[in-house]
Structure formats: structure tokens, C-alpha cells
PyMOL CGO cylinders between C-alpha atoms (Angstrom):
from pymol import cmd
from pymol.cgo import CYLINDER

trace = [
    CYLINDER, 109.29, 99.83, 161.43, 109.33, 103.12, 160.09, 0.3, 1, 1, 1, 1, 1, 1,
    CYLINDER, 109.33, 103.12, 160.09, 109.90, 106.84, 160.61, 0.3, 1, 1, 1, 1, 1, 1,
    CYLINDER, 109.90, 106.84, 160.61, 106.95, 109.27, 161.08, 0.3, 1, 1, 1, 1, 1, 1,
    CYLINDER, 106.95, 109.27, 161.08, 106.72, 112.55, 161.35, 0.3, 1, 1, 1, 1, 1, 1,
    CYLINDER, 106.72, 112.55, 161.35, 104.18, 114.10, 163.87, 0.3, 1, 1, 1, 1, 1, 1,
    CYLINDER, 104.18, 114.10, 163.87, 103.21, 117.92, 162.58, 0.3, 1, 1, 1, 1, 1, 1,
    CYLINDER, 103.21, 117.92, 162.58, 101.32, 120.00, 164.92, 0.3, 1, 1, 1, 1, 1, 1,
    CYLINDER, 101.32, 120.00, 164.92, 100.03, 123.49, 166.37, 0.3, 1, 1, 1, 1, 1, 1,
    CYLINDER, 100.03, 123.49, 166.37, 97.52, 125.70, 168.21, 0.3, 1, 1, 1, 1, 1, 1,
    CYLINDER, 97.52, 125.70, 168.21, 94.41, 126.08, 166.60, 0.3, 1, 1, 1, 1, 1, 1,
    CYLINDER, 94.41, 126.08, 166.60, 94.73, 129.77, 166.13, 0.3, 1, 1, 1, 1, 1, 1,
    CYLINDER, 94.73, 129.77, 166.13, 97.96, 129.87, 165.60, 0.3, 1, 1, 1, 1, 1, 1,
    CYLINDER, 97.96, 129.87, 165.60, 100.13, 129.61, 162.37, 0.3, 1, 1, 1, 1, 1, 1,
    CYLINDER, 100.13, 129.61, 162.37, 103.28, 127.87, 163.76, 0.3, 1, 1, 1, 1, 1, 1,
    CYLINDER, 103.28, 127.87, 163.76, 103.62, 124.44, 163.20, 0.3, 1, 1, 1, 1, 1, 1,
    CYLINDER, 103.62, 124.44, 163.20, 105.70, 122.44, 165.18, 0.3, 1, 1, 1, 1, 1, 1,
    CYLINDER, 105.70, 122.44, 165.18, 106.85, 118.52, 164.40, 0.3, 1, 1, 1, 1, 1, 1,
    CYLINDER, 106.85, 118.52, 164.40, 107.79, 115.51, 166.33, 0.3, 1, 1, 1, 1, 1, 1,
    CYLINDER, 107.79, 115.51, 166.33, 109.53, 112.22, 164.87, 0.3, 1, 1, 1, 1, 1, 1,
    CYLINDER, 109.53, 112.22, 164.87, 109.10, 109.05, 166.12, 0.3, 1, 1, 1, 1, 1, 1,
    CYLINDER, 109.10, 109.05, 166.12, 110.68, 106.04, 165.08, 0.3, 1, 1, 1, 1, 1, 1,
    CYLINDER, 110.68, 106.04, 165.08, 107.66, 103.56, 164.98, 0.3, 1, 1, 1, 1, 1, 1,
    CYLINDER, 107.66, 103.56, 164.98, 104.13, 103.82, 165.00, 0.3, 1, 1, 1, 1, 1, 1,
    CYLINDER, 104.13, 103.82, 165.00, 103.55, 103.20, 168.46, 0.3, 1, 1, 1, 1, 1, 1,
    CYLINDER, 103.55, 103.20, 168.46, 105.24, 106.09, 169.18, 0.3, 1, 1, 1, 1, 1, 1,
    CYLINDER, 105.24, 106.09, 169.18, 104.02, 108.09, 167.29, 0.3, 1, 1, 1, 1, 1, 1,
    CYLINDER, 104.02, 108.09, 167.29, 100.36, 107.21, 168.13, 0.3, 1, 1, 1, 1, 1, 1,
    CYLINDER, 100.36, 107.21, 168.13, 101.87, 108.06, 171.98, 0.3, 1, 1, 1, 1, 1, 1,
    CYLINDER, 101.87, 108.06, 171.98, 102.97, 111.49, 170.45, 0.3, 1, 1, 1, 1, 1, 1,
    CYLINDER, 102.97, 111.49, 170.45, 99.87, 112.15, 168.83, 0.3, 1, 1, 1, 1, 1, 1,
    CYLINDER, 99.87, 112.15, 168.83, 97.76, 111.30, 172.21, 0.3, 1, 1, 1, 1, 1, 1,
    CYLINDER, 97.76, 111.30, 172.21, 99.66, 113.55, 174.43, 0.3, 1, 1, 1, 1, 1, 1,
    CYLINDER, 99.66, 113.55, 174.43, 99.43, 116.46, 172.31, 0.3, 1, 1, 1, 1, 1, 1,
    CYLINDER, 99.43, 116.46, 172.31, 95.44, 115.77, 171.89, 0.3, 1, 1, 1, 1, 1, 1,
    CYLINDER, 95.44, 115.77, 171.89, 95.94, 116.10, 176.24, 0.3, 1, 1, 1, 1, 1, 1,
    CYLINDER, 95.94, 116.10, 176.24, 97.77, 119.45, 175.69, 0.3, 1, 1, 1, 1, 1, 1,
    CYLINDER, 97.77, 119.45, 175.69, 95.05, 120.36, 173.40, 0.3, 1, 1, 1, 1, 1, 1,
    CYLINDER, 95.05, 120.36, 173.40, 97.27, 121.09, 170.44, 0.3, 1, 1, 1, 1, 1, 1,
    CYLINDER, 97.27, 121.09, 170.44, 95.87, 120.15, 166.99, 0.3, 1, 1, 1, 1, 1, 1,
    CYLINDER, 95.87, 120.15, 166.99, 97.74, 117.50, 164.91, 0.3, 1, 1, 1, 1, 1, 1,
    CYLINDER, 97.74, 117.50, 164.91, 97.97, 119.53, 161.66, 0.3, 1, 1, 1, 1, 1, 1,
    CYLINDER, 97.97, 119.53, 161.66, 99.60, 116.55, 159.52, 0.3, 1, 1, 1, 1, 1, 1,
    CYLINDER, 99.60, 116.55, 159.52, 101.24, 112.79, 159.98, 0.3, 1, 1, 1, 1, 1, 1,
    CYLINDER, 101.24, 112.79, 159.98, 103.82, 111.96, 157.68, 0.3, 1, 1, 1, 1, 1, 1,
    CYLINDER, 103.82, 111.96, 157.68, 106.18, 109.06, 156.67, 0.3, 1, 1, 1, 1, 1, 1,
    CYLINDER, 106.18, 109.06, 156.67, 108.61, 108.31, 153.94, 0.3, 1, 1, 1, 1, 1, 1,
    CYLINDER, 108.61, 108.31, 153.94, 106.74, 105.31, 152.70, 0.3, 1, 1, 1, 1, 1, 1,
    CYLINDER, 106.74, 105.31, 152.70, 102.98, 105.91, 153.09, 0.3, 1, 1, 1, 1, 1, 1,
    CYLINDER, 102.98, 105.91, 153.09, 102.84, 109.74, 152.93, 0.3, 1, 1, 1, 1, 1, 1,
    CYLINDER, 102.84, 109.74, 152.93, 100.51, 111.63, 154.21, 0.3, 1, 1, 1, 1, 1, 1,
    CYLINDER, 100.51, 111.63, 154.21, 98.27, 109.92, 156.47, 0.3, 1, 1, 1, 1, 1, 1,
    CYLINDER, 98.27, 109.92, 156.47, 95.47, 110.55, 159.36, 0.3, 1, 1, 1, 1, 1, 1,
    CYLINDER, 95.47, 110.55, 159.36, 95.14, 109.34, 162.66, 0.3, 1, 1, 1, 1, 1, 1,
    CYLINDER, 95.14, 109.34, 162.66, 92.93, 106.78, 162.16, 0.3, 1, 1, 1, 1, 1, 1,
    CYLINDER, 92.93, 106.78, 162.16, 95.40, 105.22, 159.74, 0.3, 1, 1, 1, 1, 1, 1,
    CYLINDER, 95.40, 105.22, 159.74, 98.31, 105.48, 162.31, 0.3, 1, 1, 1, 1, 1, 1,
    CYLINDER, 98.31, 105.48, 162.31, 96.48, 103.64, 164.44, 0.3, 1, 1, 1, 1, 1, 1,
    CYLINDER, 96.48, 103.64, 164.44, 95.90, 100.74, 162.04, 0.3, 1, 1, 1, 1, 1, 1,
    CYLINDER, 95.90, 100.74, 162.04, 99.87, 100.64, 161.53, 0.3, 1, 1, 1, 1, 1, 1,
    CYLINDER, 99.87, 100.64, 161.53, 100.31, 100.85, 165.09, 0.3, 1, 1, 1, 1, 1, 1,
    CYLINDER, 100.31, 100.85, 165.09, 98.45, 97.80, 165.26, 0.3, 1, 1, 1, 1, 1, 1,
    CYLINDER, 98.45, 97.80, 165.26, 99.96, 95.53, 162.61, 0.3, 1, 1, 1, 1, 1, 1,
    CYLINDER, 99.96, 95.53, 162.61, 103.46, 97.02, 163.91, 0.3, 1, 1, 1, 1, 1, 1,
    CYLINDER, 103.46, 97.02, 163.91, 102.25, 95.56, 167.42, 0.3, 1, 1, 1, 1, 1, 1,
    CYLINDER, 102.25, 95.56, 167.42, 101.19, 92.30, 166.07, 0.3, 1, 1, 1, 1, 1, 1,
    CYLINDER, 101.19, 92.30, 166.07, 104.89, 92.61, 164.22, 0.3, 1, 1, 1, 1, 1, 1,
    CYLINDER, 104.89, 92.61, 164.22, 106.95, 92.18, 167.08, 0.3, 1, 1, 1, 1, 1, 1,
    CYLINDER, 106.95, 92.18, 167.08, 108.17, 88.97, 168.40, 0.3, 1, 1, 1, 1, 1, 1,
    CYLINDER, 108.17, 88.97, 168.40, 106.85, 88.18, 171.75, 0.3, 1, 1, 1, 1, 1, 1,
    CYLINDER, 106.85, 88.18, 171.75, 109.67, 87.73, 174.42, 0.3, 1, 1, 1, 1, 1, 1,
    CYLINDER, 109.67, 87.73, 174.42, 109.89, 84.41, 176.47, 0.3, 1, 1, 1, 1, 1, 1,
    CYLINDER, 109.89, 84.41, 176.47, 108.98, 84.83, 179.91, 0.3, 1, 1, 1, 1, 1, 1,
    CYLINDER, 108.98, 84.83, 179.91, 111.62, 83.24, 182.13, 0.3, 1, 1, 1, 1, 1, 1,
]
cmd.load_cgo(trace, "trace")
């Protein structure tokens, strides 16, 4: 897992705000919810692939998910 960086704003706007998340789960779950507040993601970043686009985050949030050990049920 790795850190990402969720950049976004208005559309008209000039101010850029950013989120971090700590996987890419999360930040694919950041990146949805501001899509629902109709805020545009201006820019996705992490330390070891860059710059990257949604599509791509979504690709990592898949091999992330196929990453994690599946608990036991009891």
C-alpha cells in the first residue's frame, strides 16, 4: 500500500483543494464522492507512480484488492 494524494476543485474556480488517502481503495472512495459533490478531480498523485488518472487508480485499486489476504470466516 501506498500514499495518494487526491487534488481537487470547482470547475470555475482556481482553488485547489487535496485529500490523502492511505491506499488506493480509498482513494478511489475519495475520488467518487467528490464526482457526487460535483467537484472536479484536478490531479492524483503518489510518491511512487506520480502523476496518475483515474482510470489508473482504479487498476491499483484492484491489484491492491486482490493484495490483501482474505480473513478466515469463523
Amino acid at each position: 500500500m501506498m500514499p495518494y494524494t487526491v487534488f481537487f476543485g470547482t470547475r470555475n474556480k482556481t482553488t485547489v483543494s487535496g485529500a490523502r488517502a492511505t491506499t488506493a481503495n480509498e482513494a478511489l472512495a475519495i475520488v467518487q464522492a467528490l464526482q457526487q459533490k460535483e467537484q472536479e478531480i484536478k490531479l492524483i498523485r503518489s510518491p511512487q507512480e506520480g502523476e496518475i488518472g483515474i482510470e489508473m487508480l482504479r487498476v491499483l485499486a484492484k491489484e491492491e484488492q486482490a493484495e490483501l489476504p482474505i480473513a478466515p470466516v469463523a
